[in-house]
PARO-590755 format. One record per residue (C-alpha): y, z, x; residue in one letter. Coordinates in steps of 0.25 Angstrom, whole numbers, padded with zeros to 4 digits, always signed. Each point is the difference from the previous one (the first is absolute). Layout:
BEGIN
YZXA;...
***
This chain:
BEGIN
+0624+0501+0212X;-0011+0010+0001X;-0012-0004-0007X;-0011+0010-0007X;-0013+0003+0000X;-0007+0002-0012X;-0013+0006-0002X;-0012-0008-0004X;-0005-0001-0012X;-0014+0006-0005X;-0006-0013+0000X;+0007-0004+0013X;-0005+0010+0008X;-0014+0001-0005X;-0001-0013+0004X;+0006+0002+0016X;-0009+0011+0001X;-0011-0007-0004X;+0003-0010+0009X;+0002+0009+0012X;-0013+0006-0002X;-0009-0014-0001X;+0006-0004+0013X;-0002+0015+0008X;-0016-0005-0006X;+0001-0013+0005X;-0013+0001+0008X;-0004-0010+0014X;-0007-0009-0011X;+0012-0001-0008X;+0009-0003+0014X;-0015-0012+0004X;+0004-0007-0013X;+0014-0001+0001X;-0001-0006+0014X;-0011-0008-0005X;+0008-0005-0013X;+0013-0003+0010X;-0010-0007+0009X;-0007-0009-0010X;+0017-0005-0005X;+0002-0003+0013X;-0013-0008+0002X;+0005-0007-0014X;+0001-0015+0002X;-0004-0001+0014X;-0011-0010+0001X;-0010+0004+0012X;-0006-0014-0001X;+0011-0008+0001X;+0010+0007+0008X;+0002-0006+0015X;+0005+0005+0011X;+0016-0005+0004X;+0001-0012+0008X;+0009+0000+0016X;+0011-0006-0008X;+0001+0010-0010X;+0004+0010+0012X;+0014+0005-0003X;+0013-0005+0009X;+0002+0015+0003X;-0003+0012+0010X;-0011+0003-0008X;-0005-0014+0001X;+0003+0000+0014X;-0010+0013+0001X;-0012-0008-0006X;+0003-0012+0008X;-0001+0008+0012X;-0012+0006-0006X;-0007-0013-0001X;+0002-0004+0014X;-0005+0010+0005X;-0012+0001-0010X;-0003-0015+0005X;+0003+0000+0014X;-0005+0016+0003X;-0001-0001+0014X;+0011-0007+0003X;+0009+0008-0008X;-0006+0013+0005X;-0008-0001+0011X;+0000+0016+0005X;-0006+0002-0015X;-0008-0012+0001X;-0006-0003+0012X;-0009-0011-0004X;-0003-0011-0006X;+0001+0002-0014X;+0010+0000-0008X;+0001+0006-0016X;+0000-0015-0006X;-0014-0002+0006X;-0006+0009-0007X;+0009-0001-0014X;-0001-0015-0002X;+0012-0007-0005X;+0009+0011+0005X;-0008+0009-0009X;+0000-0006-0014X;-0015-0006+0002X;-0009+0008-0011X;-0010-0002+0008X;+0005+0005+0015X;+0002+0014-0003X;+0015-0005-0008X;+0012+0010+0001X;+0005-0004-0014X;+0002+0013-0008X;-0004+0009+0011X;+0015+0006-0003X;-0004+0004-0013X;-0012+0007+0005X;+0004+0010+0012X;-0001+0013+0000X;-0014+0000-0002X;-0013+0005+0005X;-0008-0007+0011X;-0015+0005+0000X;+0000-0003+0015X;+0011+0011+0004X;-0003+0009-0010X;+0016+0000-0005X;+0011-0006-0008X;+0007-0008+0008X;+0013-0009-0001X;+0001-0014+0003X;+0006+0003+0014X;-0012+0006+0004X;-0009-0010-0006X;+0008-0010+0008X;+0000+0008+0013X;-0016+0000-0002X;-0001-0015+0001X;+0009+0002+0015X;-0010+0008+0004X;-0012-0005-0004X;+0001-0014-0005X;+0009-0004+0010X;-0007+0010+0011X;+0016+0004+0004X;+0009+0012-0002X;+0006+0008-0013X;+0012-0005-0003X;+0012+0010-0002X;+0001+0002-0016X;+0017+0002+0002X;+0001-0013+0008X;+0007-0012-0004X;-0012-0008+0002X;-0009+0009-0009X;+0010+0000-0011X;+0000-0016+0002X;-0014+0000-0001X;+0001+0007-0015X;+0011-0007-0003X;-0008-0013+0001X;-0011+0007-0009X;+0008+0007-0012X;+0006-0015-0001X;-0015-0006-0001X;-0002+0009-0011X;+0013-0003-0008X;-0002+0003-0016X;-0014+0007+0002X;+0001+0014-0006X;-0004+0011+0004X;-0017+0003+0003X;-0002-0014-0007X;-0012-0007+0007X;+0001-0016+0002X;-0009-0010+0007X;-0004+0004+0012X;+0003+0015+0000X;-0013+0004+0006X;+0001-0007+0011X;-0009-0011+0006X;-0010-0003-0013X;-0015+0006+0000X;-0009-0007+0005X;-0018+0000+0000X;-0005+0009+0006X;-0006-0007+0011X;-0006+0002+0016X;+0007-0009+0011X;-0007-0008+0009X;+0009+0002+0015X;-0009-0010+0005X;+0001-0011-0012X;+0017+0005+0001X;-0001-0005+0014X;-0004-0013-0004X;+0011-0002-0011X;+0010+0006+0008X;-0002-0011+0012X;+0000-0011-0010X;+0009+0005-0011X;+0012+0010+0006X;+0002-0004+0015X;+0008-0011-0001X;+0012+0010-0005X;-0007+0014+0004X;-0005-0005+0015X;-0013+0001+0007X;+0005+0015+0003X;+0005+0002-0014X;+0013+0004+0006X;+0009-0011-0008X;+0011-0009+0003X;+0015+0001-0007X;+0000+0003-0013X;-0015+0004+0001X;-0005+0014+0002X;-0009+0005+0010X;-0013+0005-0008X;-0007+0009+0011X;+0006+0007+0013X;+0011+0008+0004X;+0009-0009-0006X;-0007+0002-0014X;-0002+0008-0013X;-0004+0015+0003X;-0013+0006-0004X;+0006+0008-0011X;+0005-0012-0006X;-0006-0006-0014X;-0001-0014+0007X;-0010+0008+0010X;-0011+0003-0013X;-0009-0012-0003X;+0002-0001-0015X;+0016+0000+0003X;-0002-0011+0008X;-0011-0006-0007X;+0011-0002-0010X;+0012-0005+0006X;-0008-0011+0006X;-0008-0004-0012X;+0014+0000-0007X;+0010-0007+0010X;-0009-0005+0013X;+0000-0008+0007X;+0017-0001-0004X;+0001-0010-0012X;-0014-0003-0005X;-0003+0015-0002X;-0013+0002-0010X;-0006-0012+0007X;-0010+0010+0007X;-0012+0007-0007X;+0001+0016-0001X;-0011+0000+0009X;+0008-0008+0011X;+0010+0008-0002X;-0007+0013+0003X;-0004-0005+0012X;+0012-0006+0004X;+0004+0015-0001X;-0011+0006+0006X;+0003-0008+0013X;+0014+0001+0001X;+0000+0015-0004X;-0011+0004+0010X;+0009-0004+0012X;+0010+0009+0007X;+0012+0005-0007X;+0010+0012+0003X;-0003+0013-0003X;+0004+0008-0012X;+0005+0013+0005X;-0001+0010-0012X;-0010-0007-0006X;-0011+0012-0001X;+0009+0007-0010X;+0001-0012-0011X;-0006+0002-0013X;-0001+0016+0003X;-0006+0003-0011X;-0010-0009-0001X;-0003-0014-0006X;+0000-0009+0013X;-0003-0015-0004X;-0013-0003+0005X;+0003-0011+0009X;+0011+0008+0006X;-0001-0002+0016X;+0003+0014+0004X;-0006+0012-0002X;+0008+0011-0011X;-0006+0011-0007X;-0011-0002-0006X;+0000-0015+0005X;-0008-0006+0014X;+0007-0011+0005X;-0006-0012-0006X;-0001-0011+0008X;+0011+0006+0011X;+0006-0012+0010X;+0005+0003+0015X;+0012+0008+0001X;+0012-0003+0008X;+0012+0011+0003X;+0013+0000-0006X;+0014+0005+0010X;+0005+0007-0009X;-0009+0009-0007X;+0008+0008-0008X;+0009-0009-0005X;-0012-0008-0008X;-0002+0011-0008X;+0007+0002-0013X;+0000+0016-0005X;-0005+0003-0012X;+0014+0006-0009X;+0001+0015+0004X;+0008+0012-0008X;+0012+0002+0004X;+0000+0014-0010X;-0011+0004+0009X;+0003-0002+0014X;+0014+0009-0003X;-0008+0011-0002X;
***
């Protein structure tokens, strides 16, 4: 049977054309509100407020669930997992309360949702996978983590899980990371004092821990270039969660110089670390010297082995370097 084609009508055509020629007009703006009109129906009926992050239980009985299992253990037991990465003794769970679903201990919950995105401090747009291998080398003061290994996709697998229903760019509690704090001046000498009667019967006389417990200065510590090494940082994980279980017990004062006085001791260096925030912007109480930025408040520096491996590169063309 073949079948015919019969021109169109007047009307019919008058009608395509017009509709061919509205959308060769269809300007960026036009393309912004569609994208922002599918955005909002997807945001349709997900409460922000309300929405929790998924219990262990809910992990599935799978390969993928196996993967975020894997990813679990080794955001709770870091060095253990991987001690060539980690060399010390911090794992990820120490900073990320509750295996990162505290709102205010820098959460992981819906971090999924927002990756790629700019980060001030590198001057890029970055994935998760670099966000991730930024904590490696300065958080946990180790070694960048290869983005195609197993671990690493463990790792994410672990986090897209903890976002589970979160659209898309959709902030929820604790998005910006550890909550502001006032704007206050620490006190080392006062810190010293509330560290000896407060923190040492789980962080030492030597603040280098116990099991369980991270070491909070020395080789063993947070780098430099890590957020936990600015006093208003610290200032606000202690004032929220220290000492562990009876957090906002302190005064913001006491926790500033809690902060001044563990942050004023040695840490490793944060190779690279000149070239954050290259294009200016510095927080003030960064301890390091960037451009435009003097070194506020710098502590001791102690060398890392591996030099090279604590840096994360910034995202390169690969348009550009093939020409």
């Amino acid at each position: 049977m073949l079948l015919r084609h019969e021109p169109l009508a007047p009307l019919a055509l008058v009608v395509c054309l017009a509709l061919a020629c509205r959308a060769e007009r269809q300007t960026p703006d036009d393309v912004a509100q569609a994208g922002s009109t599918s955005t909002s129906a997807a945001e349709q009926g997900f409460d922000a407020a309300r929405w929790q992050p998924p219990a262990e239980s809910d992990i599935p009985d799978d390969s993928l669930g196996a993967s975020i299992r894997r990813g679990l253990a080794i955001f709770l037991h870091t060095p253990d997992s991987l001690p060539r990465f980690a060399p010390g003794h911090i794992a990820c769970g120490n900073c990320h309360l509750n295996a990162g679903r505290n709102v205010d201990a820098a959460p992981l919950t819906g971090s999924h949702a927002r990756f790629p995105k700019y980060l001030e401090r590198a001057g890029a747009v970055i994935g998760l996978a670099d966000r991730v291998n930024y904590c490696f080398t300065r958080s946990l003061a180790g070694t960048r983590l290869p983005v195609e290994s197993r671990e690493m996709q463990d790792i994410l697998a672990y986090i897209a899980w903890l976002s589970r229903d979160v659209p898309v760019g959709v902030r929820i509690a604790g998005a910006d990371g550890l909550p502001a704090m006032p704007k206050l001046v620490g006190d080392s000498a006062r810190g010293r004092a509330l560290f000896a009667g407060k923190c040492v019967s789980c962080h030492g006389v030597d603040g280098q821990g116990r099991v369980g417990i991270p070491a909070l200065w020395g080789p063993r510590s947070y780098s430099v270039g890590a957020s936990m090494a600015r006093q208003s940082k610290a200032a606000s994980f202690i004032w929220h969660n220290m000492p562990l279980g009876l957090g906002r017990t302190l005064t913001h004062q006491q926790a500033y110089d809690l902060a001044a006085f563990v942050d004023a001791q040695p840490r490793p260096d944060s190779p690279g670390k000149e070239e954050d925030w290259p294009g200016g912007g510095a927080p003030s109480d960064a301890p390091y010297a960037t451009r435009g930025h003097a070194a506020y408040l710098p502590p001791p520096l102690l060398p890392r082995k591996n030099a090279a491996g604590a840096v994360v590169p910034r995202p390169s063309s690969v348009a550009r370097s093939q020409r």
